[in-house]
SETI-909292 format. One record per residue (C-alpha): y, z, x. Coordinates in steps of 0.05 Angstrom, whole numbers, plus 5000, padded with zeros to 4 digits. Example, Ala and Ser with C-alpha at 12.3 -4.5 7.8 and 13.67 -1.06 7.14 Angstrom:
491051565246
497951435273
END
This chain:
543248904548
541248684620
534448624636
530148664703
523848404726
518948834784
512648404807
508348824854
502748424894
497648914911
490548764944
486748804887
490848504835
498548304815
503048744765
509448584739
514349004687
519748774648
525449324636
532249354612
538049734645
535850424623
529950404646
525850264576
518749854592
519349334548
513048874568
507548914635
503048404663
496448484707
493347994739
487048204775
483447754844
478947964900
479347944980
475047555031
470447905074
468147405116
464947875165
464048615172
470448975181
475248245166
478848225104
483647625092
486947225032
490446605012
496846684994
496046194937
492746744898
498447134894
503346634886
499346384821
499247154804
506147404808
508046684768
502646814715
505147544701
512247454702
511446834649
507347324609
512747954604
517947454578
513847104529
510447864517
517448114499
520347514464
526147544506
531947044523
530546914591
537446894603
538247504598
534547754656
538847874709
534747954774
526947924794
524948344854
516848224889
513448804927
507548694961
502048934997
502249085073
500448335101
497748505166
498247745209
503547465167
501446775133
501146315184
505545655162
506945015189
513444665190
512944465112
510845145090
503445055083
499745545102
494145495157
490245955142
487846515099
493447135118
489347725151
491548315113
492349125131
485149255120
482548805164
479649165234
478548555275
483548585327
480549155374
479548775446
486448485431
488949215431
484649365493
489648855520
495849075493
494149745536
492749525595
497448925598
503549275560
502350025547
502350565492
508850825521
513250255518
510250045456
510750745417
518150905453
520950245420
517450115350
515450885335
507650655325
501950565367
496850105384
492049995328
487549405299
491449675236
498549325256
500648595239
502648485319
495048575338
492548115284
497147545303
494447705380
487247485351
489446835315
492046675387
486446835425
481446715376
484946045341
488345605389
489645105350
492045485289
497345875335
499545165361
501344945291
505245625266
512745505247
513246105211
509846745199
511346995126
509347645088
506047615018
513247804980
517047465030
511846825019
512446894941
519746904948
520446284999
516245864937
520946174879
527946034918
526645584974
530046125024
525846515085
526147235087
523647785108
526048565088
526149195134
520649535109
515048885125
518748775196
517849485211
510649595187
508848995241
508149475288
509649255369
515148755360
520149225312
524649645343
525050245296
531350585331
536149945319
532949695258
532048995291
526348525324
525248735409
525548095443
523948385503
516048655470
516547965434
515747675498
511148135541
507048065474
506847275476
509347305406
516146805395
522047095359
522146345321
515346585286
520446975241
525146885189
532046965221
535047415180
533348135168
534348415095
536149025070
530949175010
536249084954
539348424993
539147764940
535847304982
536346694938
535746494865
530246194820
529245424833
529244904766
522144754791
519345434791
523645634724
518045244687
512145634719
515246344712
519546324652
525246534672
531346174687
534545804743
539346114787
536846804765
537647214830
531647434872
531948044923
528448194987
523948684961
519249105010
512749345014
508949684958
507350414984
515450534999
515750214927
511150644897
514851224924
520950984899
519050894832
517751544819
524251824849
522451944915
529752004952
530252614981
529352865054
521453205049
520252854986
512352554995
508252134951
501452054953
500051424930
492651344895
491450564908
486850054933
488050494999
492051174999
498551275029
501651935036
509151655049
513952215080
521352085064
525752295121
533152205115
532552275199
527951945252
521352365250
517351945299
509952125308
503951695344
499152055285
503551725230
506050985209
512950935218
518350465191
523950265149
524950615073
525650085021
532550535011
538550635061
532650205107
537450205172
538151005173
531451245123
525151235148
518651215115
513251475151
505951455129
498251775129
492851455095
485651225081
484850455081
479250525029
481051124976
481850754914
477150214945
471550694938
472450884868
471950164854
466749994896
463150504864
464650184798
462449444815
455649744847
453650364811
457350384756
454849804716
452550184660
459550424641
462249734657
458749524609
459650014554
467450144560
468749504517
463749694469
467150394456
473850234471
474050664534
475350484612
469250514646
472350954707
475051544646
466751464629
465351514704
469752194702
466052434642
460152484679
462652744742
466353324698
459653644688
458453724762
461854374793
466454324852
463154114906
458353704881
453054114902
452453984966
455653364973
460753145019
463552425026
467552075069
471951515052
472651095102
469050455074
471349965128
470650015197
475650355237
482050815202
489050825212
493351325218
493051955220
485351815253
487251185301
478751095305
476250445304
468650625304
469951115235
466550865173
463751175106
457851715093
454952115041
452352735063
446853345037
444952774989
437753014957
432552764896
436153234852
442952884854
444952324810
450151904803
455652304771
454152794830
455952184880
461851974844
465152654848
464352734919
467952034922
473452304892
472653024929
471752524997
479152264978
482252904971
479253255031
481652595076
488952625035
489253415059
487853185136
492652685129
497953225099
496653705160
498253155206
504853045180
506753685173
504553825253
509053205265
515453625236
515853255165
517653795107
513153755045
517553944997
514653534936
508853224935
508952664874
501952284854
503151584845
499050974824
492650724789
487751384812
493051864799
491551644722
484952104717
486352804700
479852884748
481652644808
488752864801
485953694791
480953474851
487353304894
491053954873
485354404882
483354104957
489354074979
491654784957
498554584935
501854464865
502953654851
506953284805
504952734772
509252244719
504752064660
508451444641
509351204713
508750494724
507350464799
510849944849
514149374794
518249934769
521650144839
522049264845
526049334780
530149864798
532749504862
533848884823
538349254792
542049504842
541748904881
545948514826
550349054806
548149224737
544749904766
550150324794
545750744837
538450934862
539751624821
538351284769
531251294779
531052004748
534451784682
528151284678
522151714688
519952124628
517552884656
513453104703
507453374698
505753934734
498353954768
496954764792
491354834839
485855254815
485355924864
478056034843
475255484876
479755404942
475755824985
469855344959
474154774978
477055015041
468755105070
467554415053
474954245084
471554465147
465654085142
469353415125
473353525191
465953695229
463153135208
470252675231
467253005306
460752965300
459752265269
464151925321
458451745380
454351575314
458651165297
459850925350
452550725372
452350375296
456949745338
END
């Protein structure tokens, strides 16, 4: 029996999953962190973190399962979107902490891209805009902002492609990370554009010279690093991609118009096209399948899942510390208490936008959070509905965007760690108006990591396979009684996105 090993290294924390060649789970690993926030609006991480993450939860699924590590026959890493790249110098070290997707820092630096480059040559090339949100901006500020960091940079390496440099000794980066740089991929021949490279001031040589197909083996597992992760040398290591695309794999997300709405740290509603569907209002790049003809092409909310937890660390206390005392999770006690409150929340309306500035489909770099109509009477389980409510009206703008931008919804698949509340998943349905599926069992990005390993070594005959894995979905039917409830608020949430802006604005 072959096995395969998926290590997803998300924002928040590091998951791997052990499976064998039909799918069957037979050991997972979770290794949670945080994320520097040095100023308002920055986020940033070393990439030591993860490394010592991914190593610590792959070592744990083998000696979890008991298995011969022999027997695993390949290890792929996901990992969040990196933003910057780590910055290395010539022996790999990094220089600095990497600044990742959530980070908002880089807006005069777009100011410049505009006026000295353009929104038309960039968007006609790479398929995306100019936003603090994209990796190409964020290296603009280390330049401008860190002189002598810039100086130093051999390479710039994502968080999976960094992880798999220290496990195999090879660079690398996959499709899926190149593309999701924004201004310097060319999404219509699936390669680097030297000639925005160089009107950008960014060198081709910051880059691994290869591009890699998702499934691509990139290398195989060093005699040094066998000690720290357990498994064994020479066991082969693919490129691996980034974890929304991941996520959507994982719970068989193939098709042309298949979407899944992915309920993490942030949210990404990814839009599987099996044809370029280009639009300024989404994210566009390379499918962690078929990446030189698929496209994946995104909506989101930088801080969904964020919020839930932020909610948790600062308000939530009281269930934090109860859930070990009754053997509960303190967010299914957080939804025990919202439960009670109707739809609506009373007069409540949220909105989710916890950092400064949103990506796509919003492109506003003043937007940030708000809790409106609150009064004495409310309480907390009030609040902590309209979070979730605040989620789903923001996942339902996001879904009318794509669909203006030509993208079929055919089926719409929850995915990841909020998706696991029965709550928040009948919040989504009901807002949004449409039926969902969800997969009880699923086991988020590390499973679609698996699932290439395994057809990047051969012992997985196809990505159809995938469907032979999951166990079946549930269906989630929205509840007719309360849309026309829902679709009022709708409006508001979509009000207040106008009316807040010169707030906002004014707020610096």
């Amino acid at each position: 029996m072959a096995l395969l090993l998926g290590t997803d290294i998300g924002t928040l924390g590091t998951k791997s999953v052990l499976v064998d060649d039909e799918g069957r789970i037979l050991a997972t690993a979770f290794e949670e962190y945080g994320v520097l926030t040095p100023r308002q609006g920055w986020a940033e991480q070393w990439p030591d973190v993860w490394v010592e993450a991914a190593f610590k939860t792959m070592r744990r699924c083998i000696e979890t399962a008991g298995i011969n590590p022999g027997d695993v026959e390949g290890v792929c890493i996901s990992s969040l979107y990196g933003g910057s790249g780590i910055p290395c110098d010539e022996e790999m070290r990094p220089l600095r902490p990497c600044i990742i997707w959530a980070d908002r820092r880089a807006v005069e630096e777009c100011r410049w891209v505009e006026e000295n480059v353009g929104l038309d040559a960039i968007y006609e090339r790479t398929g995306n805009v100019i936003d603090p949100y994209y990796g190409y901006t964020k290296m603009l500020w280390i330049k401008r902002h860190e002189p002598d960091i810039w100086s130093r940079i051999h390479r710039l390496m994502t968080p999976n492609g960094y992880c798999i440099y220290m496990m195999t000794g090879v660079e690398s980066i996959d499709l899926s990370s190149a593309g999701n740089y924004g201004g310097i991929f060319d999404i219509h021949h699936r390669n680097w554009s030297e000639e925005l490279m160089e009107l950008l001031g960014i060198p081709r040589g910051f880059f691994p010279e290869k591009l890699y197909e998702s499934d691509e083996v990139v290398g195989e597992v060093t005699s040094e690093i066998s000690r720290m992760t357990g498994l064994k040398p020479g066991t082969p290591v693919c490129a691996g991609g980034i974890d929304a695309p991941m996520s959507a794999l994982a719970v068989g997300a193939l098709e042309d118009g298949d979407v899944a709405v992915m309920l993490g740290t942030s949210m990404c509603n990814g839009f599987i096209s099996h044809s370029l569907r280009l639009s300024p209002r989404l994210v566009n790049f390379p499918y962690v399948v078929n990446g030189r003809r698929w496209l994946y092409s995104f909506t989101g909310v930088t801080t969904a899942g964020y919020c839930v937890r932020w909610f948790r660390d600062n308000l939530g206390r009281l269930e934090v510390l109860l859930a070990p005392e009754i053997g509960m999770d303190a967010y299914a006690l957080l939804d025990r208490e919202a439960e009670t409150v109707p739809p609506g929340s009373e007069g409540l309306i949220f909105l989710p936008h916890m950092m400064v500035g949103e990506r796509a489909p919003y492109w506003d770099e003043h937007l940030r959070g708000g809790l409106l109509g609150l009064t004495i009477y409310h309480g907390r389980r009030h609040i902590f509905r309209a979070f979730l409510e605040g989620v789903a009206y923001a996942a339902r703008y996001c879904l009318e965007a794509a669909e203006e931008a030509g993208h079929p919804l055919r089926r719409l698949m929850l995915v990841d760690g909020g998706a696991k509340s029965r709550l928040w998943r009948q919040i989504m349905a009901d807002v949004i108006g449409v039926e969902m599926l969800y997969l009880p069992k699923a086991v988020g990005a590390p499973l679609g990591d698996a699932l290439l390993a395994g057809v990047s070594v051969g012992v997985i005959g196809g990505y159809e396979a995938i469907s032979g894995w999951l166990g079946e979905m549930m269906e989630v039917k929205p509840d007719e009684g309360v849309k026309p409830l829902y679709d009022r608020y709708y409006r508001i949430y979509k009000r207040l996105l106008e009316v807040c802006g010169g707030v906002f604005m004014e707020l610096g």
